[in-house]
C-alpha positions as CSV (number, residue, x, y, z in Angstrom):
1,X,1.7,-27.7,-1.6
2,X,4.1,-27.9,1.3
3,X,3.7,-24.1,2.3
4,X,5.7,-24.6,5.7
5,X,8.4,-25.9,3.8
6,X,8.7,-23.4,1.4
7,X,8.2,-20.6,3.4
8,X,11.6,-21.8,5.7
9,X,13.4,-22.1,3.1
10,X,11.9,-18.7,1.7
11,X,13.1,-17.2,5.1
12,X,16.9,-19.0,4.6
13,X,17.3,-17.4,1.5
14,X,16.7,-14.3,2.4
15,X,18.1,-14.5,5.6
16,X,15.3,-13.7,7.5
17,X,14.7,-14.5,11.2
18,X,11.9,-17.0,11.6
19,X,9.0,-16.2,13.8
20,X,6.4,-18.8,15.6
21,X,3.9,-16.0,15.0
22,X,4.5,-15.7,11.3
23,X,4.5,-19.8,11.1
24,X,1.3,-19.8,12.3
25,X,-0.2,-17.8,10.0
26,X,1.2,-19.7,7.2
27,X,-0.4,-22.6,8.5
28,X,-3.4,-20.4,8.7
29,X,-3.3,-19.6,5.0
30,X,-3.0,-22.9,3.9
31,X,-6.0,-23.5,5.5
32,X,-7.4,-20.9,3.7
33,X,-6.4,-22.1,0.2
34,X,-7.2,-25.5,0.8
35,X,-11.1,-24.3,1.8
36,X,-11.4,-22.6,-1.5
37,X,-9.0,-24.1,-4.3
38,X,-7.7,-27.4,-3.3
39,X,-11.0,-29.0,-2.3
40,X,-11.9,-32.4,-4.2
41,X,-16.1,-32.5,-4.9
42,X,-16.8,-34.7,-2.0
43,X,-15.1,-32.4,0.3
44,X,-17.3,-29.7,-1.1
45,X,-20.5,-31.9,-1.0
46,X,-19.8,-32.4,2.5
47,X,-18.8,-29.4,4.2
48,X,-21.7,-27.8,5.7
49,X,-20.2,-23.9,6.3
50,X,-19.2,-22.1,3.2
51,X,-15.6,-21.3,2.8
52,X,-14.8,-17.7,3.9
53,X,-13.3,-15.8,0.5
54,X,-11.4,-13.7,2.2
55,X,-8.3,-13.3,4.2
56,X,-7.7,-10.1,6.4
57,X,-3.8,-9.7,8.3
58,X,-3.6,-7.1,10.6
59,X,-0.7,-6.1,13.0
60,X,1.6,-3.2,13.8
61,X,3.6,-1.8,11.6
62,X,7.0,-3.5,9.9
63,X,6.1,-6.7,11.6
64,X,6.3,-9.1,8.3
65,X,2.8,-8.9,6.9
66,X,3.6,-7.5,3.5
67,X,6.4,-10.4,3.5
68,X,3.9,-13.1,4.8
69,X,1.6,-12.2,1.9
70,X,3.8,-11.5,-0.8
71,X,5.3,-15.1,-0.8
72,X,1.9,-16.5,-0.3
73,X,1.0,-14.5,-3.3
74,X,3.9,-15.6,-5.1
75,X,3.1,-19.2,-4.8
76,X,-0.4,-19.2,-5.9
77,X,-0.9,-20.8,-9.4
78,X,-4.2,-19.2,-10.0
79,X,-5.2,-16.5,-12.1
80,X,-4.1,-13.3,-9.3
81,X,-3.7,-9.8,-8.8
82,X,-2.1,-7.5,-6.9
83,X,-2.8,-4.1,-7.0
84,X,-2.1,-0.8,-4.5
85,X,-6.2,0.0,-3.4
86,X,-5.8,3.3,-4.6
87,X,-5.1,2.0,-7.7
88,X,-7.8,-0.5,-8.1
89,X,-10.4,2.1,-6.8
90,X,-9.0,4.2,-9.5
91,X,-10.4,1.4,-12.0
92,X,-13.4,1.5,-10.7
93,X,-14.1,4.3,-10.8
94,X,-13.0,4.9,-14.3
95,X,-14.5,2.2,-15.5
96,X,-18.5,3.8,-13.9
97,X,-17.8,6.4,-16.1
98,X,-16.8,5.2,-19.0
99,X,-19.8,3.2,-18.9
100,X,-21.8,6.0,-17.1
101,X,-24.7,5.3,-19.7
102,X,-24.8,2.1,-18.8
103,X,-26.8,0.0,-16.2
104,X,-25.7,-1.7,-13.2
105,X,-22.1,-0.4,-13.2
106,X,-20.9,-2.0,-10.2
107,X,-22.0,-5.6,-11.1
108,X,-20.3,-5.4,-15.0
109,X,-17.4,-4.2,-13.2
110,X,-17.0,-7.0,-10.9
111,X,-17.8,-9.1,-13.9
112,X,-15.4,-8.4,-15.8
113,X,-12.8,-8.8,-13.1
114,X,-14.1,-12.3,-12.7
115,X,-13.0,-13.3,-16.0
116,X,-9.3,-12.2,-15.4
117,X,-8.3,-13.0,-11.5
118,X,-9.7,-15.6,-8.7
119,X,-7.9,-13.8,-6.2
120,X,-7.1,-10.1,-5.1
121,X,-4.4,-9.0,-3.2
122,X,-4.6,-5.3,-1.3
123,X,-1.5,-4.7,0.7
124,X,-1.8,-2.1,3.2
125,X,-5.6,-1.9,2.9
126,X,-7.3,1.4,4.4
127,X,-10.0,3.7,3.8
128,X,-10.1,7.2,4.3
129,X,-11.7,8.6,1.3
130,X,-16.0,9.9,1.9
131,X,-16.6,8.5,-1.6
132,X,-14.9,5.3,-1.3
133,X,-16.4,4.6,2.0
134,X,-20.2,5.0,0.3
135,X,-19.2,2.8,-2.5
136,X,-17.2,-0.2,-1.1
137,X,-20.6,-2.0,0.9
138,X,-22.0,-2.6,-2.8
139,X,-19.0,-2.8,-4.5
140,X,-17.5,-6.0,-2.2
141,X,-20.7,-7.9,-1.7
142,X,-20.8,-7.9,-5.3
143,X,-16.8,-9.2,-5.2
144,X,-17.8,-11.8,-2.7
145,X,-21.1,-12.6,-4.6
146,X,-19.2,-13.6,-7.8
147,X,-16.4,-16.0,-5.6
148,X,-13.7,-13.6,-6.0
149,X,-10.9,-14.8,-3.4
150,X,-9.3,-11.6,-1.2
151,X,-6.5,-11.3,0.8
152,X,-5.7,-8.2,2.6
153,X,-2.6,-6.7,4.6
154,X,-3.8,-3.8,6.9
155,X,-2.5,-1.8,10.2
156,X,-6.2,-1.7,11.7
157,X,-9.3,-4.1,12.5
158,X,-11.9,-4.6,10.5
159,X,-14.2,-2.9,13.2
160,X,-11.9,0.0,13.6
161,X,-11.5,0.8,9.5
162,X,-13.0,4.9,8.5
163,X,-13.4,4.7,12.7
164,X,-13.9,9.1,13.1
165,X,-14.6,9.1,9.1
166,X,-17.3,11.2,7.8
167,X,-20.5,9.6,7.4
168,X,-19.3,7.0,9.0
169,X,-22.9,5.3,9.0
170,X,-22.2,4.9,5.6
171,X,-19.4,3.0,5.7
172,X,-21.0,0.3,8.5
173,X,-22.5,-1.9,5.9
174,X,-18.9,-2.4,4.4
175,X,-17.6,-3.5,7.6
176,X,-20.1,-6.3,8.3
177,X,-19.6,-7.6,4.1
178,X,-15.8,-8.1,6.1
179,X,-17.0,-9.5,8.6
180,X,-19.1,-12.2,7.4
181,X,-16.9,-12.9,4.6
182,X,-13.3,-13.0,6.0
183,X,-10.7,-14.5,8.4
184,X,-9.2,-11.6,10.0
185,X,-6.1,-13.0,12.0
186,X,-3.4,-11.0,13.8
187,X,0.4,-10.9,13.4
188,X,1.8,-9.7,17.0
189,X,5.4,-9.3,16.8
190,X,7.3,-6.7,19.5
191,X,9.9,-5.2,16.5
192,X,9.5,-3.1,13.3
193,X,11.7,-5.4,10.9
194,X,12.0,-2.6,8.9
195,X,13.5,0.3,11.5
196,X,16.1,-2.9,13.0
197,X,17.2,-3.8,9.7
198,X,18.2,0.1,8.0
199,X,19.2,1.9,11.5
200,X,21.8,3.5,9.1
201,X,19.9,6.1,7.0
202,X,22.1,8.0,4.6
203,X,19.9,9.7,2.4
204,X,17.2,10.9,5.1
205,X,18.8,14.1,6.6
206,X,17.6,16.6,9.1
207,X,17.8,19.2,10.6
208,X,18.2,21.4,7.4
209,X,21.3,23.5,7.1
210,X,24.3,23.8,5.2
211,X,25.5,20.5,6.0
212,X,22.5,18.2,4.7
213,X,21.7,20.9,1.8
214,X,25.6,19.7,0.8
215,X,24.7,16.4,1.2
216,X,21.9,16.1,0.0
217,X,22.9,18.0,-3.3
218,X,26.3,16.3,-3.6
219,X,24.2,13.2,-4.3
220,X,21.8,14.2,-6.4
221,X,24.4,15.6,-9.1
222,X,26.5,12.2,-8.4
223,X,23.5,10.3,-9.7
224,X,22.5,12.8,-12.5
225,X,26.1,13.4,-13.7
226,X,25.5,11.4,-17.2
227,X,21.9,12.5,-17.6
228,X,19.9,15.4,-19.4
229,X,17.7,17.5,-17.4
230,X,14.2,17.8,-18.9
231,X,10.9,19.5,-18.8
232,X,8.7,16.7,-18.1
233,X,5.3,16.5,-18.8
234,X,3.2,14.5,-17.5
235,X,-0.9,14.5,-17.9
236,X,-3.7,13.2,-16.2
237,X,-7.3,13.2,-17.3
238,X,-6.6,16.4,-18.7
239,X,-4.4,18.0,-15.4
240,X,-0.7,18.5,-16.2
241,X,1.8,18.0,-14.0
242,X,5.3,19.3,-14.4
243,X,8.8,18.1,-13.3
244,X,10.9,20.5,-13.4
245,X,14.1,19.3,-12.1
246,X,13.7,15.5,-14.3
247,X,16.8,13.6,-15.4
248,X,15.7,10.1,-17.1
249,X,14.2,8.8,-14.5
250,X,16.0,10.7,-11.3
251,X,13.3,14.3,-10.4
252,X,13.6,16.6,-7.7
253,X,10.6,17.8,-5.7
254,X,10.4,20.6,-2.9
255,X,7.7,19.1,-0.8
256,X,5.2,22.0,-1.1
257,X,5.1,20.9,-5.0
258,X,4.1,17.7,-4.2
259,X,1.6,17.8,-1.1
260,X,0.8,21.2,-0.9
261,X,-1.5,21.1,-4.3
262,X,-4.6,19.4,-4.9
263,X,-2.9,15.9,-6.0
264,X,-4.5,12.6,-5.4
265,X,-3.7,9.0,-5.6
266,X,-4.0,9.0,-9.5
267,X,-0.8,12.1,-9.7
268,X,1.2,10.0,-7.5
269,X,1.1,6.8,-9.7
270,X,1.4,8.9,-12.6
271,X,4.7,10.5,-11.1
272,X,5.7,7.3,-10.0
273,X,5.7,5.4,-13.3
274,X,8.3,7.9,-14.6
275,X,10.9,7.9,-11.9
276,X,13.0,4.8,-10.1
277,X,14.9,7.7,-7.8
278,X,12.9,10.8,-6.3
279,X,14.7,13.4,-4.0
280,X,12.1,15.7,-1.6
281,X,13.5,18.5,0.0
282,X,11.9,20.6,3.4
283,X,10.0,17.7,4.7
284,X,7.9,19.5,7.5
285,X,6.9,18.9,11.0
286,X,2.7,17.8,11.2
287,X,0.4,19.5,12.7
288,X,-3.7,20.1,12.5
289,X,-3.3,23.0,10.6
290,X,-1.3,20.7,7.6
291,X,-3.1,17.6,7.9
292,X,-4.1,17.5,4.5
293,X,-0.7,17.7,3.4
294,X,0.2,15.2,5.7
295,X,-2.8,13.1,4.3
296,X,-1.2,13.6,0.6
297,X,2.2,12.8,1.7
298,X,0.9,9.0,3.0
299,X,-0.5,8.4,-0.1
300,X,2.5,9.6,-2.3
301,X,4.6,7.3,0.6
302,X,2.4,4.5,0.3
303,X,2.3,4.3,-3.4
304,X,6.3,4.8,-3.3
305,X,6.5,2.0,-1.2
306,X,4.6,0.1,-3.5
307,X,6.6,0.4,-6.6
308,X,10.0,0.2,-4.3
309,X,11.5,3.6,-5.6
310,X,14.2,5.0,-3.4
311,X,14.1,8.4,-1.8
312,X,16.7,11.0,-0.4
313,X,15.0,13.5,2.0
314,X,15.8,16.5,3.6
315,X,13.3,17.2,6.7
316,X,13.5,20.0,9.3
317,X,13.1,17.5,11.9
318,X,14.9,14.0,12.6
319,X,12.5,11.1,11.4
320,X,12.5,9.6,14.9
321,X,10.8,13.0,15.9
322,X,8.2,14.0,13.5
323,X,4.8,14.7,14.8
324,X,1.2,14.2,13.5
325,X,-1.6,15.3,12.9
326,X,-4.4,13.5,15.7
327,X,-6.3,12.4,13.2
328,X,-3.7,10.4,11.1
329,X,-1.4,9.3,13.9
330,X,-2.1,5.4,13.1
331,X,-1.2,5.6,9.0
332,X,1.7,7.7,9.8
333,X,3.4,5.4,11.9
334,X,3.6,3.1,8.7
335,X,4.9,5.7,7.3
336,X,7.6,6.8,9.1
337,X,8.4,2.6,9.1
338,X,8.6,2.9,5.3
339,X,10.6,5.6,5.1
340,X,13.4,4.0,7.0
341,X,13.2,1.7,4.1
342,X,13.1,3.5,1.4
343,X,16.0,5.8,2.4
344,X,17.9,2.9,2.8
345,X,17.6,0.8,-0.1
346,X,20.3,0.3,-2.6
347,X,20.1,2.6,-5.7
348,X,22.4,1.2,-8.8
């Protein structure tokens, strides 16, 4: 397939500027699919290194990687998926105890996902869960063993992933399965795409005071005006979570209800399925003393992101100007890039 071709015109359509930097690594993933699904049996007789199975982007935040990959995703013909890695970790580990009576959990796992995808796709790929960590050396050899194909999108080097984790140690033998099995290229580009393209955010206001509580709550009843507010329910694995302020679709959260409780990746997606607009009110400054909320509040941002929901957010301080905790000032960044986004998005 002519991937240069199609990615120009990809980039005309949607009227976005063309990079050299983002051309190359096009031409870099058609290498890449060429060496492991578009090789004839001579060429595979023949070639004396194996064909690395995975593909690892990294670069700065908003600088096109999610785009790059998406449309390479998108023209792929082979049996695929694409899922957030909180998400597929939640399989797996489902999945080991389900069959928790079973043998060899790990390799019936990756097993079965053999017989329904050649190729993965993690967007935004980090690790900062202990139990993860311990798991993912076994768990990728294993992915690598059975010829699964993965591509990844992530903010940090393969060599710098869980870097001041616990137990790191544990986590090494992970990092050297990436190494030996993927390209890991680079995307360098000077501009977040995302904070030049929605420099007008309407629904992201701060400080708070009568003015943005107005606002904020003008548009929240403009957009509930024809819907019923219900008691939502929702459960997971035997935890209930309740919305409160839910009108078909559109919920209301203080952020203390939503990071301030012991909620995990699983909650968010749950919360997530049911809404397509959320509205999060007292956004606070971060600080060591509220780094786990601010841990929880990049994974309910991240899976957001993922399923493209818009957000209206009241914070006590502007966006530009939020602080961090030390130990999460790298993912936050990407966050604070995605909430320019999703504050900015069209709702209809």
């Amino acid at each position: 397939m002519n991937l240069n071709k199609l990615f120009l015109n990809h980039c005309e359509d949607k009227q976005y500027e063309i990079n050299q930097n983002q051309i190359d690594i096009i031409d870099k993933l058609k290498d890449f699919y060429s060496s492991n699904f578009n090789q004839n049996f001579l060429k595979k007789f023949f070639k004396k290194e194996k064909s690395k199975l995975g593909f690892y982007l990294v670069g700065d935040v908003g600088v096109g990687k999610t785009m790059l990959l998406n449309f390479f995703f998108k023209t792929l013909k082979e049996k695929k998926l694409r899922l957030h890695f909180n998400e597929f970790m939640i399989k797996f580990h489902d999945s080991i105890f389900k069959n928790k009576d079973k043998k060899n959990g790990i390799e019936n796992f990756v097993k079965d996902l053999s017989t329904k995808t050649e190729i993965i796709y993690f967007d935004e790929f980090q690790v900062t869960n202990i139990v993860d960590a311990m798991i993912l050396g076994k768990l990728f050899k294993k992915i690598f063993e059975e010829k699964i194909k993965v591509i990844f999108s992530s903010n940090t080097n393969i060599n710098d992933l869980y870097k001041d984790g616990l137990q790191r140690e544990q986590f090494i033998p992970f990092i050297k399965i990436l190494e030996k099995n993927c390209i890991e290229e680079e995307l360098l580009i000077d501009e977040d795409y995302r904070l030049t393209q929605n420099e007008d955010l309407n629904r992201f206001l701060s400080p708070i005071n009568e003015s943005t509580n107005f606002k904020f709550n003008k548009f929240f009843r403009k957009i509930t005006k024809d819907k019923n507010k219900t008691l939502k329910v929702l459960e997971v694995k035997g935890r209930k979570i309740i919305l409160e302020n839910f009108y078909n679709g559109v919920v209301k959260f203080d952020f203390e209800e939503l990071c301030n409780r012991n909620l995990g990746s699983e909650d968010y997606i749950k919360v997530s399925e049911s809404c397509n607009f959320i509205f999060i009110e007292k956004l606070p400054d971060f600080e060591e003393d509220n780094s786990n909320q601010q841990q929880r509040f990049i994974t309910l941002i991240d899976i957001i992101y993922e399923k493209k929901i818009p957000l209206m957010i009241t914070s006590y301080v502007d966006l530009n100007s939020i602080k961090s905790s030390k130990s999460m000032t790298k993912p936050f960044k990407r966050t604070i890039s995605r909430l320019y986004e999703l504050t900015s998005i069209n709702y209809n």
